[in-house]
ZAMARGU-4260 file (C-alpha; in steps of 0.2 Angstrom, whole numbers, plus 5000, padded with zeros to 4 digits):
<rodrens>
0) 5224/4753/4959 | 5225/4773/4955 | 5229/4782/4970 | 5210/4792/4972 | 5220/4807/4979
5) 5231/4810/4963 | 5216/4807/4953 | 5206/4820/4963 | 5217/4833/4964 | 5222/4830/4942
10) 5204/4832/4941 | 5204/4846/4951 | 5218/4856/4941 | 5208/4850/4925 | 5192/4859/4930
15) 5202/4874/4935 | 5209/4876/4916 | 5192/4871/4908 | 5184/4885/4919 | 5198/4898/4912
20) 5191/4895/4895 | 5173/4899/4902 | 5177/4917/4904 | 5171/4932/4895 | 5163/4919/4882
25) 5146/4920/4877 | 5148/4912/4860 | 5148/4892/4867 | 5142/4896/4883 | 5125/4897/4892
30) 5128/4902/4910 | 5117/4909/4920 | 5104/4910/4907 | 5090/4903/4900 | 5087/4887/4892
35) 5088/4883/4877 | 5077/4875/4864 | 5082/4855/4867 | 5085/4842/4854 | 5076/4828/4861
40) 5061/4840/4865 | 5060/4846/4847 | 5060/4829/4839 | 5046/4822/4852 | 5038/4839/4844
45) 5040/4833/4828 | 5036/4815/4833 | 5019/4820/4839 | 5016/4832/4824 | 5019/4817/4811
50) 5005/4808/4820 | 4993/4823/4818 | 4999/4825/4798 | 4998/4805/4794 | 4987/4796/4808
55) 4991/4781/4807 | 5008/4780/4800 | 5019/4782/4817 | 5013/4765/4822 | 5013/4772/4840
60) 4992/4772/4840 | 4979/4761/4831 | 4969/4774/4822 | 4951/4769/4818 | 4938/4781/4811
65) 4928/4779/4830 | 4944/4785/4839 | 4951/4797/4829 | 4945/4812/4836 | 4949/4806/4853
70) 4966/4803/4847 | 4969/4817/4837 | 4962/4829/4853 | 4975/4820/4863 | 4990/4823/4850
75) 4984/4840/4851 | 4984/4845/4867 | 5003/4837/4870 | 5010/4847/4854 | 5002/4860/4861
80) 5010/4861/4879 | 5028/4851/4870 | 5028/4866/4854 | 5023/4878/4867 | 5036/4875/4881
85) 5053/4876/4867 | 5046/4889/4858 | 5045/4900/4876 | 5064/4894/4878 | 5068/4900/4860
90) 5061/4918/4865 | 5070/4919/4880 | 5086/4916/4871 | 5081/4930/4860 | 5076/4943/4873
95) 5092/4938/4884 | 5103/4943/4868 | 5093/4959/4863 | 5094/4963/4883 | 5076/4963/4886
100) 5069/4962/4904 | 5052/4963/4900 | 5047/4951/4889 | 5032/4943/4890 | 5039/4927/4882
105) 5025/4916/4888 | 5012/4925/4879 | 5021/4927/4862 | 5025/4907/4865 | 5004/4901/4867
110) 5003/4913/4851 | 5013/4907/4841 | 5009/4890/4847 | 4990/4890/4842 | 4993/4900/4826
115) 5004/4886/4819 | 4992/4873/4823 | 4979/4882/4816 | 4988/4881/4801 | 4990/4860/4800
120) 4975/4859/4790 | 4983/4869/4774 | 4999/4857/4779 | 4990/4841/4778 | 4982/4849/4758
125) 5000/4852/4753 | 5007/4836/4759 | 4995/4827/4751 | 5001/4835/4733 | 5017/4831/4737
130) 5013/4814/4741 | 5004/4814/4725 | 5017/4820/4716 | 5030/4808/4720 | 5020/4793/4717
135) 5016/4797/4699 | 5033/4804/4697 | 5041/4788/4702 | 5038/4772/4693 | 5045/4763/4707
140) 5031/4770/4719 | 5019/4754/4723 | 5005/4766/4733 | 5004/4783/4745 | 5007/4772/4759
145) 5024/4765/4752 | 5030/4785/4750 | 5022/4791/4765 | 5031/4777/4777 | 5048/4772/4767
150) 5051/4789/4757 | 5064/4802/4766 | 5058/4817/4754 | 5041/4815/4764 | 5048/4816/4780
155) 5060/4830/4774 | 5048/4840/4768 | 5035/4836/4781 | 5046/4843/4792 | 5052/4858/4781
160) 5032/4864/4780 | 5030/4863/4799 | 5047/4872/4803 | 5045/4885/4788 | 5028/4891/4799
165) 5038/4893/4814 | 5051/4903/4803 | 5037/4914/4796 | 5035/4920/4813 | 5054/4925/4819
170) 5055/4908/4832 | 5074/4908/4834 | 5082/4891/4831 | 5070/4880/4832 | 5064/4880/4813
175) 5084/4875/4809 | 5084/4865/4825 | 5069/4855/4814 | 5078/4855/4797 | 5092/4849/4804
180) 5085/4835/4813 | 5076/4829/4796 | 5093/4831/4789 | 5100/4820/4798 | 5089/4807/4797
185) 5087/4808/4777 | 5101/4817/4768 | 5091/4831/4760 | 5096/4848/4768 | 5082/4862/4768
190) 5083/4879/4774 | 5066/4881/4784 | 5066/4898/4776 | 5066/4894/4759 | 5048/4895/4750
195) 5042/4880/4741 | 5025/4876/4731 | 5013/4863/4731 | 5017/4847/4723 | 5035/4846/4727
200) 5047/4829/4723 | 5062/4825/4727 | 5068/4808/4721 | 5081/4800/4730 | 5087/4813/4738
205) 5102/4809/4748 | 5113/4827/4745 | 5101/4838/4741 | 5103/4856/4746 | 5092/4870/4751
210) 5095/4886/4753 | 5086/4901/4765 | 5082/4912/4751 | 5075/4900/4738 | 5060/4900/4731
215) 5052/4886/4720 | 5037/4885/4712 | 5024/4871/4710 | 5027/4854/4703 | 5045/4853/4704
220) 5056/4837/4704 | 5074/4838/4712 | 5085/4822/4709 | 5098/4818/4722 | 5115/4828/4725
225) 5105/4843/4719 | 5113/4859/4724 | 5100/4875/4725 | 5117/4886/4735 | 5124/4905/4734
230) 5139/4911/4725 | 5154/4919/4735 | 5145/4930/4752 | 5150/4950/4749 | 5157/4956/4765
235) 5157/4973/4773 | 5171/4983/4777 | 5178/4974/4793 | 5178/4959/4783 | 5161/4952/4789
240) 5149/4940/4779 | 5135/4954/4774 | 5118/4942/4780 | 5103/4942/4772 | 5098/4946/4753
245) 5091/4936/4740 | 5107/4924/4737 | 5097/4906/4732 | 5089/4902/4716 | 5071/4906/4710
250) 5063/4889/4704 | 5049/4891/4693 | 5033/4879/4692 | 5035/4861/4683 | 5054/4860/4680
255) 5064/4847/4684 | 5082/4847/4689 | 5094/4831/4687 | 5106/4822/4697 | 5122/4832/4704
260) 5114/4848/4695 | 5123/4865/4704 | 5113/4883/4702 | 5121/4896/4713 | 5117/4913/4716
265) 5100/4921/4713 | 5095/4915/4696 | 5079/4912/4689 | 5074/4895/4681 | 5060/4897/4671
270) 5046/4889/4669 | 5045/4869/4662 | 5063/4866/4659 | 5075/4856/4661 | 5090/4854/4669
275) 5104/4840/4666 | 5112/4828/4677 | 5130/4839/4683 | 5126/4855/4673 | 5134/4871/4682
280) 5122/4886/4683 | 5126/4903/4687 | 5117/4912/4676 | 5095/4913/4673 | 5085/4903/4661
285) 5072/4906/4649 | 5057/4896/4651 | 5052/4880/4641 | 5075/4877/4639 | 5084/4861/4641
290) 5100/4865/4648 | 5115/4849/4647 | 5132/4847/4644 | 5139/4836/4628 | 5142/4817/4633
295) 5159/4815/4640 | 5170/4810/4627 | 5172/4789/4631 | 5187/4778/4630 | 5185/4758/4629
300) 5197/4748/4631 | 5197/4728/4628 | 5202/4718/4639 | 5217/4704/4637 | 5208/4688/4642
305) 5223/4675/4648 | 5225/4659/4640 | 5224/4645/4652 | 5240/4635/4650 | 5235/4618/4658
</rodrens>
């Protein structure tokens, strides 16, 4: 048996030194401050908002066309207080930084809060040309509901155009909190700041990548390991990443990229082209251009096939 008072007073010492390291730091500490926006809220948030933009689908309710007001209203009023509540946690992070005393968080939070509801109507229009989209550009696809329940791009970008709202309107971290969550869950890495059009696909999409300051068109299809990233950040002169800029690439309507494709830097694709699987883009293209690299130079070998000796 350990000797309780050795193991108390280790202990002890051990939160002495941890507590050292708590000192003068504000980067990985919040002390004394408020809350932040929490993970399990914001996916509860974003489980009650995939109810609102598929009825039905979550499994969670039995949606029928007599009860779906009632549910719907109920949904609401819970995404309401839930999207409410972390968004007010998100603005009293930002008014803690900026040294704020007088903000009047609560108000900004109902705001915002009402505003992006508002807005689920033109969500649900969009989705639904997505959805579209992936089913006649996916032999595979058996019907909507196959892509809506089994497809990660849906829930990716489901959860992009919800989070993309909230970073429209300056909410701190919980537009990445959002992302990050859906990438977690499906492999496909979008920025919530990045601008994408109606009728959006991405087939497969386990390493696809997003970033802030992309914009893509309409009718685009991205195939897995799709990069869409910056070249090398400028720094100033302390040697500090300069933020913000245009840094991603501009994706225009109906082109479709290939598998492994990398375009870094801000670059324009033009409209209805094509890019090949592993090509290596830095520079613009011209609409209506196929851009590949030669086939790979193939070696075939035959195979010795051994005698059997018995």
């Amino acid at each position: 048996m350990p000797d309780d008072k050795l193991t108390n007073m280790k202990i002890e010492q051990l939160v002495a030194k941890i507590n050292e390291t708590y000192e003068g730091d504000t980067g990985i500490n919040l002390i004394d401050a408020s809350n932040l926006p929490v993970h399990t809220r914001i996916a509860r948030v974003l489980e009650l908002m995939m109810e609102v933009l598929f009825p039905g689908y979550t499994g969670n309710r039995k949606v029928t066309k007599s009860n779906i007001s009632f549910i719907i209203g109920d949904v609401l009023c819970q995404l309401a207080a839930e999207l409410q509540n972390q968004i007010e946690c998100a603005c009293k992070y930002r008014c803690r930084l900026e040294g704020n005393e007088h903000c009047h968080c609560s108000d900004v939070a109902q705001q915002i809060t009402m505003e992006v509801l508002t807005e689920i109507p033109k969500i649900r229009q969009i989705l639904k040309s997505d959805v579209a989209s992936a089913y006649s550009g996916d032999p595979a696809a058996q019907s909507y509901e196959e892509i809506v329940i089994s497809y990660p791009c849906i829930t990716a970008i489901s959860v992009y155009r919800v989070a993309h709202e909230l970073y429209l309107r300056n909410v701190p971290l919980i537009p990445r909190l959002m992302c990050e969550y859906a990438h977690s869950k499906t492999g496909i890495d979008i920025h919530p700041g990045a601008t994408i059009g109606r009728s959006f696909f991405i087939d497969h999409g386990t390493g696809v990548v997003i970033g802030e300051t992309t914009v893509i068109g309409e009718n685009v299809k991205l195939y897995q390991g799709t990069t869409l990233g910056a070249l090398s950040f400028p720094k100033d002169e302390r040697g500090m990443v300069i933020k913000g800029g245009k840094r991603h690439p501009t994706i225009e309507d109906n082109v479709t990229i290939y598998a492994e494709a990398t375009l870094l830097g801000d670059i324009t694709i033009g409209h209805d082209s094509v890019v090949g699987g592993n090509v290596w883009l830095t520079d613009s293209v011209p609409p209506n251009t196929t851009v590949s690299i030669p086939n790979p130079e193939l070696v075939y070998k035959q195979r010795k096939v051994k005698q059997d000796t018995d």
